[in-house]
N, C-alpha and C positions, 0 to 999 in steps of 0.2 A: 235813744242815742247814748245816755247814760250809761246805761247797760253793755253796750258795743265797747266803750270804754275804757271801761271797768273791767271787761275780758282782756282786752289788750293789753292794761298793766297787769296784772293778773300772769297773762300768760312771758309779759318782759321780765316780770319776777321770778317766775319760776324757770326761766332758761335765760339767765343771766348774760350770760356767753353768746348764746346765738342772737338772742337779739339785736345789740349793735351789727354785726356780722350782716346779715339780713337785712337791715337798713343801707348800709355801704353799699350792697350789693344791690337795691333798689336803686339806690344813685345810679350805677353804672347801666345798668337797663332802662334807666329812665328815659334816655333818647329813643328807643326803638318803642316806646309806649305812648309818647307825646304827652308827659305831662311834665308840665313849668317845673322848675325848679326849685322858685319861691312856695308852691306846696308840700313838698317833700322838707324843705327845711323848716317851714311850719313845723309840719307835722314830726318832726326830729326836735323839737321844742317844748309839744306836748307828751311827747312820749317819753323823752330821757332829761326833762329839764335842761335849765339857759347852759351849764358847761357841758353836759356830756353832748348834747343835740349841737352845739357848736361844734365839737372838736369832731361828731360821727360825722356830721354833714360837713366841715372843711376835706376829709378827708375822703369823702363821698365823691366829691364834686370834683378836687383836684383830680380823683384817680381816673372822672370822666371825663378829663378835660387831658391829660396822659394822654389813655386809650384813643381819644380822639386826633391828637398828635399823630400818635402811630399809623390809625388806620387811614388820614390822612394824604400821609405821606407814601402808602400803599396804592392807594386810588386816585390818580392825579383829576380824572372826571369829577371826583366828587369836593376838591380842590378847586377846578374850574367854577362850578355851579357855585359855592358859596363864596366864591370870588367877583361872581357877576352879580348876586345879591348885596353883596358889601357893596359895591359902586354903585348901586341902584340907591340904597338908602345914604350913603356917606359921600359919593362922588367919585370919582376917577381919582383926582391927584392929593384929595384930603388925606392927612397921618392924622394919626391919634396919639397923645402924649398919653402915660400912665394914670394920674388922676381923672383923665378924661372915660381911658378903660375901665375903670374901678366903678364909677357913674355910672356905666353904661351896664354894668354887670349887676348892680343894683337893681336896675331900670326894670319892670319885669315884663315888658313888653317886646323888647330885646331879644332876639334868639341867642341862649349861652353858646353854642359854637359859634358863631357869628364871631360873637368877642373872643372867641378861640382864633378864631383863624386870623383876625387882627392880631394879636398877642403873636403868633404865628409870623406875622409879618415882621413886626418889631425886633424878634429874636435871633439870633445867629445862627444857636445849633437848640439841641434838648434840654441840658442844662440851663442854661437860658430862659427856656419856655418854662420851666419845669416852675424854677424861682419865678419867676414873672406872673406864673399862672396861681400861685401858695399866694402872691401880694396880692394880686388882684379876687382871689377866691376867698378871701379872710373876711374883707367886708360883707359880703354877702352874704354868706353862712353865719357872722353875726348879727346882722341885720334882719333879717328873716324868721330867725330862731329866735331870737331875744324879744322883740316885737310884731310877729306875727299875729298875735290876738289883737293889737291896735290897730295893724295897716287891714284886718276881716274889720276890723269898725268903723274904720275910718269911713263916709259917705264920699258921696260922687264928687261934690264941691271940694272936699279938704283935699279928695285924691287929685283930683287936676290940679289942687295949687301946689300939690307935692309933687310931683311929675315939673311943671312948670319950674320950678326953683328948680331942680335936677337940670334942667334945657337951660334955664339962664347962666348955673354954673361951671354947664360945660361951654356955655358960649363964652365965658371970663377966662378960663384958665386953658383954652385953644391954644394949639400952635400958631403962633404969626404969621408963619412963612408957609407960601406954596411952593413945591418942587416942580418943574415945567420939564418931560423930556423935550430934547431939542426935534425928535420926529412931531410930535404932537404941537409943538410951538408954529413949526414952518410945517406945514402940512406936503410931505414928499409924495410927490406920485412915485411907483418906480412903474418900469417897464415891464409891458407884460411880452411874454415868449410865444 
């Protein structure tokens, strides 16, 4: 493994240039390959150290969090589906405030589009999403990269109370209020033809 390594800085050293490049671009293909997030930022940590693996993977993440915007907004089917998954896990009339997002993007058990497409929600237009989504991707990408070697050490017991602390303080800093539409409140039949 040692050896595995040792090639790969090896070979980051000697093409300076592409290497970042090549990571970035892993971010973006990351979704069509099913792997977490929280490993690639890892591993953006071991490879280019705590600044550069922060700024490649903030930048990694944001631009697959973009792209996924766009293509989004292309495929309303695929809009529906992680629209029905969102109310599966979070509810029907739940919102999420911004600190709650940022938690949640954390979380690594969480699907990152998921909190895309809440962020999604939240937002107006792209601009909007664009900043929303640089706030909420910042913690992550330093989270992960910075202490990725502690959260692989971390054992089963420390991780569930670390999860658990994440769950109670997104239960503290919740939004108070529920939005009720008025269809949903008084349950309307209409008539059918």
């Amino acid at each position: 493994m040692e050896g595995v390594i040792g090639w790969i800085q090896q070979s980051i050293d000697s093409h300076q240039m592409i290497a970042p490049v090549l990571f970035i671009a892993f971010h973006i293909i990351r979704p069509f390959l099913f792997i977490p997030v929280a490993f690639i930022c890892i591993t953006g940590g071991l490879l280019f150290g705590m600044t550069y693996g922060v700024v490649y993977s903030l930048i990694g993440v944001t631009l697959s969090s973009l792209l996924f915007y766009m293509f989004v907004q292309q495929t309303p089917s695929l809009f529906k589906r992680f629209e029905k998954l969102k109310e599966k896990m979070f509810g029907k009339h739940r919102q999420l405030n911004m600190p709650q997002v940022v938690l949640l993007r954390i979380t690594p058990f969480i699907h990152f589009h998921l909190i895309s497409l809440i962020l999604i929600e939240m937002t107006r237009n792209f601009k909007e999403y664009a900043r929303m989504s640089i706030i909420s991707n910042l913690p992550l990408a330093f989270v992960y990269t910075t202490f990725g070697q502690w959260f692989q050490s971390l054992g089963v017991v420390h991780l569930i109370l670390f999860l658990s602390l994440i769950l109670v303080l997104m239960y503290l800093i919740r939004r108070k209020e529920i939005i009720l539409k008025w269809e949903d409140f008084f349950a309307v039949e209409r008539p059918e033809n």
